[in-house]
Each structure stands twice: as structure tokens, then as C-alpha cells.
C-alpha positions as CSV (number, residue, x, y, z in Angstrom):
1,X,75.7,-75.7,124.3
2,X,74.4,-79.0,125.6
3,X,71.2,-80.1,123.7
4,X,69.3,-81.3,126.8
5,X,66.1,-81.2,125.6
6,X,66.7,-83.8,123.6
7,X,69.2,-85.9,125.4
8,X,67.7,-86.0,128.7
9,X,64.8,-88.6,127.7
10,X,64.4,-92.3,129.7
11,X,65.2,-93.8,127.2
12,X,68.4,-92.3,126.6
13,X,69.2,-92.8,130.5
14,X,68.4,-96.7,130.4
15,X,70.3,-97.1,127.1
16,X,73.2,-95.7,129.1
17,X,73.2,-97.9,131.7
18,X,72.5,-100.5,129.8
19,X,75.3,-100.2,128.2
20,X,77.5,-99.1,130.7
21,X,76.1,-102.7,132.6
22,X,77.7,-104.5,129.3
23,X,81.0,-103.6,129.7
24,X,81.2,-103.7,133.7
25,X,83.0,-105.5,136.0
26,X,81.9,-105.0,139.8
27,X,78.3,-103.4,138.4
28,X,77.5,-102.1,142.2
29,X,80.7,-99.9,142.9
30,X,79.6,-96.3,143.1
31,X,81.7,-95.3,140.2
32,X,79.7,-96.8,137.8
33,X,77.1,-94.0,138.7
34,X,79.4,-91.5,138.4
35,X,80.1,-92.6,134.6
36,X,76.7,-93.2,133.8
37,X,76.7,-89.1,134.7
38,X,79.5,-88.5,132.9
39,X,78.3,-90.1,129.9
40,X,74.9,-88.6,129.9
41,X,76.7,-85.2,129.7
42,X,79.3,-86.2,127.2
43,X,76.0,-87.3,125.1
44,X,74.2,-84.6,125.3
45,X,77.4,-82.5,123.6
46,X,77.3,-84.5,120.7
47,X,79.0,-84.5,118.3
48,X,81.5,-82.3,119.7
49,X,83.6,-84.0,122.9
50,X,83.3,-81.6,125.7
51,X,86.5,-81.0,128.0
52,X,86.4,-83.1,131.2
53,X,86.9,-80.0,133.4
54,X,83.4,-79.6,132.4
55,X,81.9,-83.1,132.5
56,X,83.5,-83.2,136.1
57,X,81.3,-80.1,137.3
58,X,78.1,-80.8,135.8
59,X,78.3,-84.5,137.9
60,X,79.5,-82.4,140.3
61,X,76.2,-80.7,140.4
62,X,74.2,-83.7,139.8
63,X,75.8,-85.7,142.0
64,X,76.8,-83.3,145.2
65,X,80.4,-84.6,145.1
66,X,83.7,-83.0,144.4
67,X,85.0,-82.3,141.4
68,X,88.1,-84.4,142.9
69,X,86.6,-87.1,143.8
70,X,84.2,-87.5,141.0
71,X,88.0,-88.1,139.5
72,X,89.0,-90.4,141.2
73,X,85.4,-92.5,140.3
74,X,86.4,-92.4,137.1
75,X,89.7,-93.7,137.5
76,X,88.3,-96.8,139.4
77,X,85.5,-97.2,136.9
78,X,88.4,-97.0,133.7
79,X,90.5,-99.7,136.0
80,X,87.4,-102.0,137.4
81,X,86.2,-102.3,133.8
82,X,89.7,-102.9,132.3
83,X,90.4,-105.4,134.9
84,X,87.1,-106.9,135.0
85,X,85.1,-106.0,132.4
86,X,84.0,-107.6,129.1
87,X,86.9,-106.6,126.7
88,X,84.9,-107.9,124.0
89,X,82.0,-105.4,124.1
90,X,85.0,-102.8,125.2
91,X,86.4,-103.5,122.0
92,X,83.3,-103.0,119.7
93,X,82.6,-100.0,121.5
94,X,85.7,-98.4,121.0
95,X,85.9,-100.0,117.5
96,X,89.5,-100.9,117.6
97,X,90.8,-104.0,119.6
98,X,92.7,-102.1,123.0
99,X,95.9,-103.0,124.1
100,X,95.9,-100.5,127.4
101,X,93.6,-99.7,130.0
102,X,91.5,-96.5,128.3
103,X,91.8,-93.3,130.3
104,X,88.2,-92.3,131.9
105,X,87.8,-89.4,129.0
106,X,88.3,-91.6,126.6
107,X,86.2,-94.3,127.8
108,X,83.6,-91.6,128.7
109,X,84.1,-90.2,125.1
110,X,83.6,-93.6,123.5
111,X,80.5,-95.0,125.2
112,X,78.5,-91.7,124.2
113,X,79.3,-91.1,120.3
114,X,78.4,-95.2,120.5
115,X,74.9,-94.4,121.9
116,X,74.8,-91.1,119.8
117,X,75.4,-93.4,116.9
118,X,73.6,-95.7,117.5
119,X,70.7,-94.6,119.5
120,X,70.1,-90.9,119.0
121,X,71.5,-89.6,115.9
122,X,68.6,-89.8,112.7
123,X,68.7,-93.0,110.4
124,X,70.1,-92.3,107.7
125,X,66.6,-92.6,105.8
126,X,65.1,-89.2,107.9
127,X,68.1,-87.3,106.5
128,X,66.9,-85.7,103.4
């Protein structure tokens, strides 16, 4: 079950964009708001990595589009960062230098455990 509560704050949207904005190539394509969507939902499932049947509904219902075609976003968004992108920043985010083009889950997967590592998981001195 999706912990909303805690991962639908503003400052967990803008940290997603933000980062999403790092890594982008053609930043005003509509696909990039798609995988801002899909990586708000893919965050709020941490640390488990939900199945991308059910990211693609929950933008579905966000968004109003079809399951298909929220798809094929992602498939642009995986292509126009891989082609345009900066492969650098991919790279720390992914923590691994990548030699292909990452599919949309992954990419999806990778950009929210980063932010749930780094933005909204404890420090490790409140763990105790």
C-alpha cells in the first residue's frame, strides 16, 4: 500500500522535478510530465518497486490518458533523455556508468529510490 500521506508533500513534488529537469533533454515535451507522475507513484511505494501495470494506471487516473499512451510517454521520455540528456547526472543516479538506453521502469525505478534516499528516507542519526 502506497504511503501517500507522507509522499505527496510539495516538497517532494519539486524535488522530483527538479530532478527529473537535471537529467532532461527537450525539458517541454509532454512526457516529461508523465514521468514526473510516474515517479511520484514509484516513490510513494518505497522501498518496494511497484509493477508498471500499476504505475501506468494511477497516471492514468491522474493524468486522464491511456494506459497506452502513457506508454508510449515513457518510451519517448527513456529515448529523449538518453539521446539528449545529461549522461553524467544519469550516471550518478543510476550509480553505475550506462552503456544502453535504460528502459522507462528502470529509469522510473532509479530516479525514486534516489530521491527516497536521499530526500525522504530518515538520516541515519533519527534511526535509533
Amino acid at each position: 500500500m502506497a504511503n501517500e500521506n507522507i509522499y505527496d508533500s510539495d516538497n517532494n513534488l519539486k524535488k522530483i522535478k527538479e530532478l527529473v529537469s537535471l537529467i532532461s533533454g527537450n525539458r517541454g515535451r509532454e512526457c516529461y510530465y508523465i514521468l514526473c507522475c510516474s515517479v511520484k507513484i514509484a516513490l510513494s511505494y518505497q522501498p518496494t518497486e511497484p509493477q508498471m501495470k500499476l504505475i501506468c494506471v494511477e497516471v492514468s487516473r491522474i493524468s486522464g490518458k491511456t494506459i497506452r499512451s502513457i506508454e508510449k510517454s515513457l518510451s519517448r521520455v527513456a529515448d529523449d533523455i538518453w539521446r539528449h540528456g545529461d549522461r553524467a547526472a544519469l550516471n550518478e543516479i543510476f550509480n553505475t556508468t550506462l552503456t544502453q538506453k535504460p528502459k522507462p521502469k528502470n529509469l522510473i525505478w532509479a530516479l525514486s529510490e534516489y530521491l527516497w534516499i536521499n530526500t525522504v528516507m530518515p538520516a541515519k542519526d533519527d534511526i535509533i
